[in-house]
PDB file as gemmi writes it, atoms N, CA and C in Angstrom:
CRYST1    1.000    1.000    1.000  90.00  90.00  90.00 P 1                      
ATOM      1  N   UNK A   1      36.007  13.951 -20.638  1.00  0.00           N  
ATOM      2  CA  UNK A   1      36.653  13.547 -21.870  1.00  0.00           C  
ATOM      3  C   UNK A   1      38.059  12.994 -21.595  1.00  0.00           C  
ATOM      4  N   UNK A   2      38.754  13.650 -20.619  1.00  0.00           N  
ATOM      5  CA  UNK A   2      40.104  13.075 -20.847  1.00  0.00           C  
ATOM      6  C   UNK A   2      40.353  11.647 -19.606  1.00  0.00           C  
ATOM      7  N   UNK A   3      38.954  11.685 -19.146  1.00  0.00           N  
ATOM      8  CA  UNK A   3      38.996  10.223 -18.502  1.00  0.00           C  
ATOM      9  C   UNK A   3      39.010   9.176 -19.373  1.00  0.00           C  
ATOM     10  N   UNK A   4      38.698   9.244 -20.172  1.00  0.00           N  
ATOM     11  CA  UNK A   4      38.571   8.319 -21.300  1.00  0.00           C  
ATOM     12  C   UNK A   4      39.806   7.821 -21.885  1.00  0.00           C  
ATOM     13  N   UNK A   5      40.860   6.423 -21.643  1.00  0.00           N  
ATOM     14  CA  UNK A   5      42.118   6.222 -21.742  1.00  0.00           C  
ATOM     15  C   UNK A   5      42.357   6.670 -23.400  1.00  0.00           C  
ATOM     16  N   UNK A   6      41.723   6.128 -24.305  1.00  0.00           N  
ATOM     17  CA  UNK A   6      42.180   6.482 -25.789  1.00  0.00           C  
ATOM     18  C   UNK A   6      41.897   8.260 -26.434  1.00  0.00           C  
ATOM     19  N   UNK A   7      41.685   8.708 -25.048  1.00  0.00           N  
ATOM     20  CA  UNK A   7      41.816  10.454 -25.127  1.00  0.00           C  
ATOM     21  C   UNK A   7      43.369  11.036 -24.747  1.00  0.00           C  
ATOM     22  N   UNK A   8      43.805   9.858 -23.472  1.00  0.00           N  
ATOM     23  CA  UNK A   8      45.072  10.478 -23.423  1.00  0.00           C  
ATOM     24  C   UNK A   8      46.300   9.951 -24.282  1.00  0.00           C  
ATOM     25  N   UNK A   9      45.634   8.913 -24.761  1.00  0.00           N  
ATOM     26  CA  UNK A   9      47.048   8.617 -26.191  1.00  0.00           C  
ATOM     27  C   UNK A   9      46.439   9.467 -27.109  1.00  0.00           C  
ATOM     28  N   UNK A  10      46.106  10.063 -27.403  1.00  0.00           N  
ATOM     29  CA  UNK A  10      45.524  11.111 -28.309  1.00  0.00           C  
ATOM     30  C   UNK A  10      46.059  12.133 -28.253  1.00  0.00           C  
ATOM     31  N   UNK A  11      45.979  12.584 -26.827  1.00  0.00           N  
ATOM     32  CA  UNK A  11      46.643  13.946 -26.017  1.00  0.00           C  
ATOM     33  C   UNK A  11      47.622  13.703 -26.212  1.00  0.00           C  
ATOM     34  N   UNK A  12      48.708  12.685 -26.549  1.00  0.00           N  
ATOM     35  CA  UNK A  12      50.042  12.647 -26.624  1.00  0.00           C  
ATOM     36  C   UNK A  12      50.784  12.159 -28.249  1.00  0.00           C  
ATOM     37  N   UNK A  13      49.884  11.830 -28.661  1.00  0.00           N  
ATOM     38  CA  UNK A  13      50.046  11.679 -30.302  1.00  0.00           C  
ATOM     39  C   UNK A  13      50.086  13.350 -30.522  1.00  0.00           C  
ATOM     40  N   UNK A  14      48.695  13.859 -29.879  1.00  0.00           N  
ATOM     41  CA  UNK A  14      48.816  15.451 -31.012  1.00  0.00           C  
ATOM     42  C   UNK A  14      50.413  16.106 -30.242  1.00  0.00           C  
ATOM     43  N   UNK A  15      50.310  15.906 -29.065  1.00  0.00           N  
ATOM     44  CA  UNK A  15      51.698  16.376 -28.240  1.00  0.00           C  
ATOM     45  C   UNK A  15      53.081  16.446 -29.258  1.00  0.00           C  
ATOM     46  N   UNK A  16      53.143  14.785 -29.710  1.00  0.00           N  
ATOM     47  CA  UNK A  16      55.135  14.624 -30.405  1.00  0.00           C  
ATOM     48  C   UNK A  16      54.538  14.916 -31.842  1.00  0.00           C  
ATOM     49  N   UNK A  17      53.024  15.125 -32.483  1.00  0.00           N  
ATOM     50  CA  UNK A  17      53.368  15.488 -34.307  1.00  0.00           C  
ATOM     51  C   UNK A  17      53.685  16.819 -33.906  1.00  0.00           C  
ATOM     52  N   UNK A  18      53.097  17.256 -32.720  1.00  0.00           N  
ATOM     53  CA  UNK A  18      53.186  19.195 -32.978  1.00  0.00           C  
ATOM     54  C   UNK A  18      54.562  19.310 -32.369  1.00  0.00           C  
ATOM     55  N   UNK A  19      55.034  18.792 -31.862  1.00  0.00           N  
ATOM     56  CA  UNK A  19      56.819  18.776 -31.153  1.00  0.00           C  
ATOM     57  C   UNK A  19      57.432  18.756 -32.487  1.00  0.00           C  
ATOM     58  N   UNK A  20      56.940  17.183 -33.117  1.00  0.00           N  
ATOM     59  CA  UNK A  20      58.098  16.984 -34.575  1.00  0.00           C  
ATOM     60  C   UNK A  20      57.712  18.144 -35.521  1.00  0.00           C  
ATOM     61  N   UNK A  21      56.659  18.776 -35.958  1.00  0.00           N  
ATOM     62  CA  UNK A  21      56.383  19.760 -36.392  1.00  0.00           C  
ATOM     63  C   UNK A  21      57.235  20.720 -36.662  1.00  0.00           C  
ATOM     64  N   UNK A  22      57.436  20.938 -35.205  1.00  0.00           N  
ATOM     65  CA  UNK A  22      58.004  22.496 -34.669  1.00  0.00           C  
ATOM     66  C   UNK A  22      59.704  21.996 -34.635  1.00  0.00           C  
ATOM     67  N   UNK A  23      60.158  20.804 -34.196  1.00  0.00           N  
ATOM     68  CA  UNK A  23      61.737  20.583 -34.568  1.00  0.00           C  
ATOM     69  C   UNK A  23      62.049  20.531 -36.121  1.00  0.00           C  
ATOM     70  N   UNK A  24      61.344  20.009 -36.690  1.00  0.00           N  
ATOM     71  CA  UNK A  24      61.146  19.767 -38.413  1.00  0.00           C  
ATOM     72  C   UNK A  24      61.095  21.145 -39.038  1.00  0.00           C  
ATOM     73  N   UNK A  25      60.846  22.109 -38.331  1.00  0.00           N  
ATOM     74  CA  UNK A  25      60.406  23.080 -39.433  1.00  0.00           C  
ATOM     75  C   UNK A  25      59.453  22.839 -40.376  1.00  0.00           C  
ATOM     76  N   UNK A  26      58.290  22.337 -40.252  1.00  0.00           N  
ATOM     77  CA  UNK A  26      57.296  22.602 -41.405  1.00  0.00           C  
ATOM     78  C   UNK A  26      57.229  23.638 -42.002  1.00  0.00           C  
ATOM     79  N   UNK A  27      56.637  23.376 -43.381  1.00  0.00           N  
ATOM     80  CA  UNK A  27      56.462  24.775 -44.020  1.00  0.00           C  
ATOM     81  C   UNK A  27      55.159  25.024 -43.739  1.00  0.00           C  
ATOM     82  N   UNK A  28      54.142  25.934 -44.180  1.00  0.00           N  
ATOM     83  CA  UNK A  28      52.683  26.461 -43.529  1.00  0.00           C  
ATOM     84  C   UNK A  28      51.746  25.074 -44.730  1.00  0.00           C  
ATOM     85  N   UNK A  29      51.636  24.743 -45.866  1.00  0.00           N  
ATOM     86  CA  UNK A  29      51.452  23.575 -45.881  1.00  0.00           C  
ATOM     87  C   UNK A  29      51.116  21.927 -45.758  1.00  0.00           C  
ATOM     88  N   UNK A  30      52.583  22.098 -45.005  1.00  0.00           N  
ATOM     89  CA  UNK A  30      52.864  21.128 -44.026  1.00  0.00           C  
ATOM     90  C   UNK A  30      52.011  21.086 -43.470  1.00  0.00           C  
ATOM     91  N   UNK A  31      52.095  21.964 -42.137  1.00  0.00           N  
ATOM     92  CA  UNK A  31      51.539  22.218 -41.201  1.00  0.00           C  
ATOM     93  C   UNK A  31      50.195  22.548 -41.310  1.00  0.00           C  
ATOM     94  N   UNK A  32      49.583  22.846 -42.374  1.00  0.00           N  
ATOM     95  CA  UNK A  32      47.742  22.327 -42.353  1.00  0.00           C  
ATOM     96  C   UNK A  32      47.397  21.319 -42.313  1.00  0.00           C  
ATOM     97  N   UNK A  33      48.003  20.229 -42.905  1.00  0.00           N  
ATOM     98  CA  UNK A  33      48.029  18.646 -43.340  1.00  0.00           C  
ATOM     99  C   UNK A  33      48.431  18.419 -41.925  1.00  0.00           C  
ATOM    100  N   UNK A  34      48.826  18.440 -40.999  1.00  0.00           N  
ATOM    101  CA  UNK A  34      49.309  18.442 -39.165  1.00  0.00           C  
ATOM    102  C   UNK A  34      48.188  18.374 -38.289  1.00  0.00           C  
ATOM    103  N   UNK A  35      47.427  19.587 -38.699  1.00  0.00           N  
ATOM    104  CA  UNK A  35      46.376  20.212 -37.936  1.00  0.00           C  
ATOM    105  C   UNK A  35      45.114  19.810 -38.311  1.00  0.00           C  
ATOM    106  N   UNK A  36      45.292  19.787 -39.653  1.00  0.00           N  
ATOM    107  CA  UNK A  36      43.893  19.139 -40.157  1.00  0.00           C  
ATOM    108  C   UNK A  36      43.659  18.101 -39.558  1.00  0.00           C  
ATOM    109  N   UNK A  37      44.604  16.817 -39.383  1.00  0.00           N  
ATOM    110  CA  UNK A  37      44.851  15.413 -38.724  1.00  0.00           C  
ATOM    111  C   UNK A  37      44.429  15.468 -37.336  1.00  0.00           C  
ATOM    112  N   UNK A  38      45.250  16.370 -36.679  1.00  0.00           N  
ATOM    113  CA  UNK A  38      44.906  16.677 -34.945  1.00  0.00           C  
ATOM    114  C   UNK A  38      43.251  16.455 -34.851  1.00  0.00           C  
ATOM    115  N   UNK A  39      43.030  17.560 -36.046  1.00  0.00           N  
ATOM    116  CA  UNK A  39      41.128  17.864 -35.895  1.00  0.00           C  
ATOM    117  C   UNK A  39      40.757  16.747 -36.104  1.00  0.00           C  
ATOM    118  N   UNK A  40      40.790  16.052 -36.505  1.00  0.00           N  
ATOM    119  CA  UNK A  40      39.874  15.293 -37.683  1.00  0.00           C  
ATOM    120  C   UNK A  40      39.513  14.030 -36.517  1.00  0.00           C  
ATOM    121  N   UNK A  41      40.960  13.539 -35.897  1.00  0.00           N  
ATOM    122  CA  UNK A  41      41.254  12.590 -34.970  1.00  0.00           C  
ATOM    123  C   UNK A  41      40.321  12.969 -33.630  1.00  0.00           C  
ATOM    124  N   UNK A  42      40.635  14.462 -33.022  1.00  0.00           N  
ATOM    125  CA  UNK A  42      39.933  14.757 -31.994  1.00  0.00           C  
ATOM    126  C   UNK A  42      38.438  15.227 -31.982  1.00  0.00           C  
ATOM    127  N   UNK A  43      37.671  15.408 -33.210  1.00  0.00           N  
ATOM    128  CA  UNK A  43      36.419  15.617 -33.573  1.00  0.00           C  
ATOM    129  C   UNK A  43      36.055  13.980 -33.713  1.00  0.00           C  
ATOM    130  N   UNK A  44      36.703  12.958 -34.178  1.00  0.00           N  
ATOM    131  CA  UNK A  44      36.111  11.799 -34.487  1.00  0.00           C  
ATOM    132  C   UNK A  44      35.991  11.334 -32.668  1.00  0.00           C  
ATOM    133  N   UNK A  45      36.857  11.546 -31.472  1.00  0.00           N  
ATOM    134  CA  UNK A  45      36.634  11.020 -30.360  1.00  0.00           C  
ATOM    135  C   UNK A  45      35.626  11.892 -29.857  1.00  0.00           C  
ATOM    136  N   UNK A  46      35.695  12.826 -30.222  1.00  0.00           N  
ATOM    137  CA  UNK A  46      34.646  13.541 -29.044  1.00  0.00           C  
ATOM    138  C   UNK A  46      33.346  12.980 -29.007  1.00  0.00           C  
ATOM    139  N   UNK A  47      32.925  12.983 -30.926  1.00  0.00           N  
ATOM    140  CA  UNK A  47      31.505  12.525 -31.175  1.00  0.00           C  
ATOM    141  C   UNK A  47      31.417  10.855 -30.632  1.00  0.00           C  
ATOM    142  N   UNK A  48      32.392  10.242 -30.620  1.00  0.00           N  
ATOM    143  CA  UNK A  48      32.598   8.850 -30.218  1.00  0.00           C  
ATOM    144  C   UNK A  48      32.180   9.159 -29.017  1.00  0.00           C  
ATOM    145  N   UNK A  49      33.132   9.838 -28.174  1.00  0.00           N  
ATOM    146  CA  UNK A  49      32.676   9.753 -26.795  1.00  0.00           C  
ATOM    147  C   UNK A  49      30.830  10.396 -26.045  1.00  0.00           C  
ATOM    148  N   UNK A  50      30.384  11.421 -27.030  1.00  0.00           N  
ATOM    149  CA  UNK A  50      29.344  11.878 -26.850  1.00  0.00           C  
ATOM    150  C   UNK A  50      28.455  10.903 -27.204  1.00  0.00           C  
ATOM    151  N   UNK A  51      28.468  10.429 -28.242  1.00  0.00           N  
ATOM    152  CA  UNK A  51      27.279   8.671 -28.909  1.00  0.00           C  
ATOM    153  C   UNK A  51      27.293   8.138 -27.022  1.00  0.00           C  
ATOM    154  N   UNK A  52      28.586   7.870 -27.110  1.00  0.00           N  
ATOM    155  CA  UNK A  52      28.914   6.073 -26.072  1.00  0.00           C  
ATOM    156  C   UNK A  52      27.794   6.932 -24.572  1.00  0.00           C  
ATOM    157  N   UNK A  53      28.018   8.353 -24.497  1.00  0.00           N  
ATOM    158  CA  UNK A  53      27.445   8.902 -22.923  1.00  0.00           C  
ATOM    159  C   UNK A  53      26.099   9.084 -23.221  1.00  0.00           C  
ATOM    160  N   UNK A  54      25.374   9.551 -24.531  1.00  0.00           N  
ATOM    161  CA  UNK A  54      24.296   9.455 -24.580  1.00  0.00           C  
ATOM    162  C   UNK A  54      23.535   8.469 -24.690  1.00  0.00           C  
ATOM    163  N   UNK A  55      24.487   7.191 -24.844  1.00  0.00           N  
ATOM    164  CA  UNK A  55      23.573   5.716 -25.298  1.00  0.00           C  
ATOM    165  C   UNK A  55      23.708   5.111 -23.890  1.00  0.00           C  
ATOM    166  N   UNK A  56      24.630   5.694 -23.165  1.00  0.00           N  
ATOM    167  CA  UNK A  56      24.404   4.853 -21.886  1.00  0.00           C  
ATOM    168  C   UNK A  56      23.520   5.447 -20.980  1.00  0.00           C  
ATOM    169  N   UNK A  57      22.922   7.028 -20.931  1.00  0.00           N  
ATOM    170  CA  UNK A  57      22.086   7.500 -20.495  1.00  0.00           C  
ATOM    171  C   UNK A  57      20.999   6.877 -20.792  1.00  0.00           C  
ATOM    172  N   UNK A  58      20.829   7.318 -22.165  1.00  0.00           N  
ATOM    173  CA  UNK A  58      18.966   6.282 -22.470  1.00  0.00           C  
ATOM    174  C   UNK A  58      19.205   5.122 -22.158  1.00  0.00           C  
ATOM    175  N   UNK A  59      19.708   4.533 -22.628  1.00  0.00           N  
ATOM    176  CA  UNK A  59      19.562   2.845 -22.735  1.00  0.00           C  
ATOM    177  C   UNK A  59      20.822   2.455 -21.766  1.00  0.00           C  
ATOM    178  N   UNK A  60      20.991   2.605 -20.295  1.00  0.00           N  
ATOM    179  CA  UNK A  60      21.613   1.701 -19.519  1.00  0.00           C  
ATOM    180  C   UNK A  60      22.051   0.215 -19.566  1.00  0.00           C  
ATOM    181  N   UNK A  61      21.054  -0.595 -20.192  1.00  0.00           N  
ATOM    182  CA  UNK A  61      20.876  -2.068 -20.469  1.00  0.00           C  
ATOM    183  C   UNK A  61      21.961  -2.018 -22.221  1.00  0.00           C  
ATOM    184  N   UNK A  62      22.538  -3.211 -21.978  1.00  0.00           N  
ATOM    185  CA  UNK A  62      23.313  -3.278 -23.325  1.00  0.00           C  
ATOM    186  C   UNK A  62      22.224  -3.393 -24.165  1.00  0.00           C  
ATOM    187  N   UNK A  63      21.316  -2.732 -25.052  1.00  0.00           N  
ATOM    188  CA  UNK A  63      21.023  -3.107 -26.039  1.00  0.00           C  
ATOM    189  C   UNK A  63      21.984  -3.800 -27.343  1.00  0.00           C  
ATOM    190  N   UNK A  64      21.422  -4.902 -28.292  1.00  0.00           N  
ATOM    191  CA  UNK A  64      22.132  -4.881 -29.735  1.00  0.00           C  
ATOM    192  C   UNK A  64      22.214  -3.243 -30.558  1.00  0.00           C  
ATOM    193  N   UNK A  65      21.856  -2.931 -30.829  1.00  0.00           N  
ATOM    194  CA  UNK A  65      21.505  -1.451 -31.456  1.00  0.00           C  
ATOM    195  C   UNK A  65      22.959  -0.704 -31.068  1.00  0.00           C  
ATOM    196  N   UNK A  66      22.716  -0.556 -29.458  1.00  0.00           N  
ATOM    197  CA  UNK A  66      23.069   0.496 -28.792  1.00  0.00           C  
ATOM    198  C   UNK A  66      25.116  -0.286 -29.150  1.00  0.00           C  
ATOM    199  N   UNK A  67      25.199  -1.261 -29.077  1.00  0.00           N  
ATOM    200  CA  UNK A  67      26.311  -2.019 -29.053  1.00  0.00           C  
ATOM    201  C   UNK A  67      27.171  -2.001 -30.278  1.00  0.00           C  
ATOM    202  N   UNK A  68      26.151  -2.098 -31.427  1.00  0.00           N  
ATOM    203  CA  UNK A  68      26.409  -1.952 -32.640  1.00  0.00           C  
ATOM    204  C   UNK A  68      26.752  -0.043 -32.837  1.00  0.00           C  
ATOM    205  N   UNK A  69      25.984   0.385 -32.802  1.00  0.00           N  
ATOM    206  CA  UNK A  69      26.245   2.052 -32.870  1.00  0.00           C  
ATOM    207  C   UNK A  69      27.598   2.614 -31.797  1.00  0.00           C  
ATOM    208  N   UNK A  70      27.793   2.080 -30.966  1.00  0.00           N  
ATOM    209  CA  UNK A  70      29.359   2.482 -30.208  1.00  0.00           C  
ATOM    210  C   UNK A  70      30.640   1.713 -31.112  1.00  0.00           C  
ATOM    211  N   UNK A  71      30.041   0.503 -31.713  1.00  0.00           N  
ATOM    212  CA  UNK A  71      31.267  -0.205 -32.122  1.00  0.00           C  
ATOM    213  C   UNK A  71      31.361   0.779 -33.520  1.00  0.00           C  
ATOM    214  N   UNK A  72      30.526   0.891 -34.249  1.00  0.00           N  
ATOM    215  CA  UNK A  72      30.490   1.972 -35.802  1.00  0.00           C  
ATOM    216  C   UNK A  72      31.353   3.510 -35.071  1.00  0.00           C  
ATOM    217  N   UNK A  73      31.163   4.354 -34.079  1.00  0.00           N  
ATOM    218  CA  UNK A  73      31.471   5.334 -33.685  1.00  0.00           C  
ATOM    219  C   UNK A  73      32.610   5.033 -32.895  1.00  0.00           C  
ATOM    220  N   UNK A  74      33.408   3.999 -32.483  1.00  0.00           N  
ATOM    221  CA  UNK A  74      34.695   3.810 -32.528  1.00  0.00           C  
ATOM    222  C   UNK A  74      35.640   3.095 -33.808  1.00  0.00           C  
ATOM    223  N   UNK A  75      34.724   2.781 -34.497  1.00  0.00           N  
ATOM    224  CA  UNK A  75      35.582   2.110 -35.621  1.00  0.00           C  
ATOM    225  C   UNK A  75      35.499   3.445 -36.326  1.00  0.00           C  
ATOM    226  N   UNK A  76      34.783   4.515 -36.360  1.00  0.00           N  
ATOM    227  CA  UNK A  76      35.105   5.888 -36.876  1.00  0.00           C  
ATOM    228  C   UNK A  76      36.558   6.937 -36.187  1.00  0.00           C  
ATOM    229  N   UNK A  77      36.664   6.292 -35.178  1.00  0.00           N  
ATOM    230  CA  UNK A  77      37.733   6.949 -34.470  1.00  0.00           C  
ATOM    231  C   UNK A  77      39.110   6.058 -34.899  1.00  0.00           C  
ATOM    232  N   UNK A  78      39.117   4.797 -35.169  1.00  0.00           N  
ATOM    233  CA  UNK A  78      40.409   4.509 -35.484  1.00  0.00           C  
ATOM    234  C   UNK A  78      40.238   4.280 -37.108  1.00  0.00           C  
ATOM    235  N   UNK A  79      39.589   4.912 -38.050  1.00  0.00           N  
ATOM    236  CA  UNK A  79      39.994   5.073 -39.520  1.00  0.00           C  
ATOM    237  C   UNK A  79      40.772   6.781 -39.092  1.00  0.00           C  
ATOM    238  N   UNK A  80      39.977   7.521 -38.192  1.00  0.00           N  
ATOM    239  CA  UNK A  80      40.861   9.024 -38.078  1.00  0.00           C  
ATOM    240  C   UNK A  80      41.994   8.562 -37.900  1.00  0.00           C  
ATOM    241  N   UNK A  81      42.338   7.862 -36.791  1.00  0.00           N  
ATOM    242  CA  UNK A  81      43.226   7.643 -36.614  1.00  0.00           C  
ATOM    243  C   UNK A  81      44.671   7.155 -37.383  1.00  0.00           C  
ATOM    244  N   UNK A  82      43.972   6.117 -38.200  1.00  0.00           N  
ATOM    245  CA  UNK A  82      44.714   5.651 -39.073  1.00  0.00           C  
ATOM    246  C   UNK A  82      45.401   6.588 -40.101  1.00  0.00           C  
ATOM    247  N   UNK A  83      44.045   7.065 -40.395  1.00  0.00           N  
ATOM    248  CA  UNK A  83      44.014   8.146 -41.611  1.00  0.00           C  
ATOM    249  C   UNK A  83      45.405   9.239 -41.210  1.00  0.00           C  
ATOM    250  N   UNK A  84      45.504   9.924 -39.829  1.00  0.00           N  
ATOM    251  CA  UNK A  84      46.093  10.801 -39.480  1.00  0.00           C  
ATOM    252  C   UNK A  84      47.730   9.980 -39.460  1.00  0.00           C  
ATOM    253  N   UNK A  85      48.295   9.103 -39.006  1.00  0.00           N  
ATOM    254  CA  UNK A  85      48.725   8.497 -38.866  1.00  0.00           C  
ATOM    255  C   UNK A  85      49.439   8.177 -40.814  1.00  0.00           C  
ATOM    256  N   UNK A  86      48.573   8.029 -42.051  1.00  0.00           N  
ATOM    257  CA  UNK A  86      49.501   8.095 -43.233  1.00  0.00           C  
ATOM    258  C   UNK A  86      50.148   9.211 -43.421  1.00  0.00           C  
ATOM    259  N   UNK A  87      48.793   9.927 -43.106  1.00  0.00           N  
ATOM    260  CA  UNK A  87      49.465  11.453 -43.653  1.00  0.00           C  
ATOM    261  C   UNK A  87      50.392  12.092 -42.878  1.00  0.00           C  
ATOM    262  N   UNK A  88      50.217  11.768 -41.764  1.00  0.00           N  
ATOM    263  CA  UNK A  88      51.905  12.283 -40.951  1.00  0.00           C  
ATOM    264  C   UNK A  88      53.045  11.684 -41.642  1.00  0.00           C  
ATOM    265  N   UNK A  89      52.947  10.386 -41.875  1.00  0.00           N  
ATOM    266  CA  UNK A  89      54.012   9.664 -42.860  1.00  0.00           C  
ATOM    267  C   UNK A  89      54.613  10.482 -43.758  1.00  0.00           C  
ATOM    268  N   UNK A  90      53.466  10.794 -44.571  1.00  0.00           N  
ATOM    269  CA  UNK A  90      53.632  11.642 -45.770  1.00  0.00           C  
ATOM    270  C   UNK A  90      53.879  12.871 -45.679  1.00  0.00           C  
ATOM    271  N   UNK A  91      53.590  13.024 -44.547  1.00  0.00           N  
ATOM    272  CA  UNK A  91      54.173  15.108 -44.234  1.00  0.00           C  
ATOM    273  C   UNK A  91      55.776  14.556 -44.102  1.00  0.00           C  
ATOM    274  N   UNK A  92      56.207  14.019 -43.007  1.00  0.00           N  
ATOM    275  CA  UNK A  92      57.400  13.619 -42.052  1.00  0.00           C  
ATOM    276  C   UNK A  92      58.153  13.747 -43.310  1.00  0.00           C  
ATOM    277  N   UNK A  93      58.032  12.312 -44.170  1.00  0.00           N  
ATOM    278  CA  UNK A  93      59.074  11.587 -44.332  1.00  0.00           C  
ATOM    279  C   UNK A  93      60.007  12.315 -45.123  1.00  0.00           C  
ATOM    280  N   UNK A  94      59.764  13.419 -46.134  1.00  0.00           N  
ATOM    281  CA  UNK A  94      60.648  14.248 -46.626  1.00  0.00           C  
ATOM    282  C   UNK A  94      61.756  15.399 -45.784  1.00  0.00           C  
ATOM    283  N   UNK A  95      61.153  15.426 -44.678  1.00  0.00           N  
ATOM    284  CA  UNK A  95      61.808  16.219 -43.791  1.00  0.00           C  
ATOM    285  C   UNK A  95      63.169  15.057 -42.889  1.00  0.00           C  
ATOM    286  N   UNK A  96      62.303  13.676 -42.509  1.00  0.00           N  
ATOM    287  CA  UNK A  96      63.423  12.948 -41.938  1.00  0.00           C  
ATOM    288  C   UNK A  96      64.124  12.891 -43.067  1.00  0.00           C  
ATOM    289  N   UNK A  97      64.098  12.146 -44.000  1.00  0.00           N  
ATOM    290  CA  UNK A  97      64.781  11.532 -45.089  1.00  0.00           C  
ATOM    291  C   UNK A  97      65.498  12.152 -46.415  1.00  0.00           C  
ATOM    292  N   UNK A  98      65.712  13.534 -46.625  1.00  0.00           N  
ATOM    293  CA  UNK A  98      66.017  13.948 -47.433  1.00  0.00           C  
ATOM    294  C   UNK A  98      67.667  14.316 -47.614  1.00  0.00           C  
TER     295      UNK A  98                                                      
END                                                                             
């Protein structure tokens, strides 16, 4: 898993929200809306990465199918992403900006 390059910007995204977290003082709140994100992001790669190893086991040969179903199970990993990415906005910005 962590051979996988968009595992270790991952590993380092969850790294500075849980750093800013913990300098920020979240309240417990907060900090579900944090964690929930971490999950959500690192459950969407894993299954990404489990699809992409099981489709290259069966089907070695690029199938269309097989091409189409990795591109759907990474375009599922960067809506987490995204997704995690507002809502940090929205946790943060009262803590930077107030």
């Amino acid at each position: 898993m962590m051979r996988e390059p968009n595992a270790r910007i991952h590993l380092l995204a969850t790294a500075i929200a849980m750093g800013a977290a913990i300098w920020l003082g979240l309240d417990g709140d907060d900090w579900r809306w944090i964690v929930a994100m971490i999950a959500l992001v690192w459950i969407a790669e894993i299954l990404n990465t489990a699809l992409e190893t099981l489709a290259d086991t069966l089907h070695p040969a690029q199938a269309e199918g097989i091409r189409i179903a990795k591109d759907l199970a990474a375009g599922a990993v960067l809506v987490a992403a995204i997704t995690a990415v507002l809502v940090g906005l929205l946790t943060f910005w009262p803590y930077l900006f107030q």
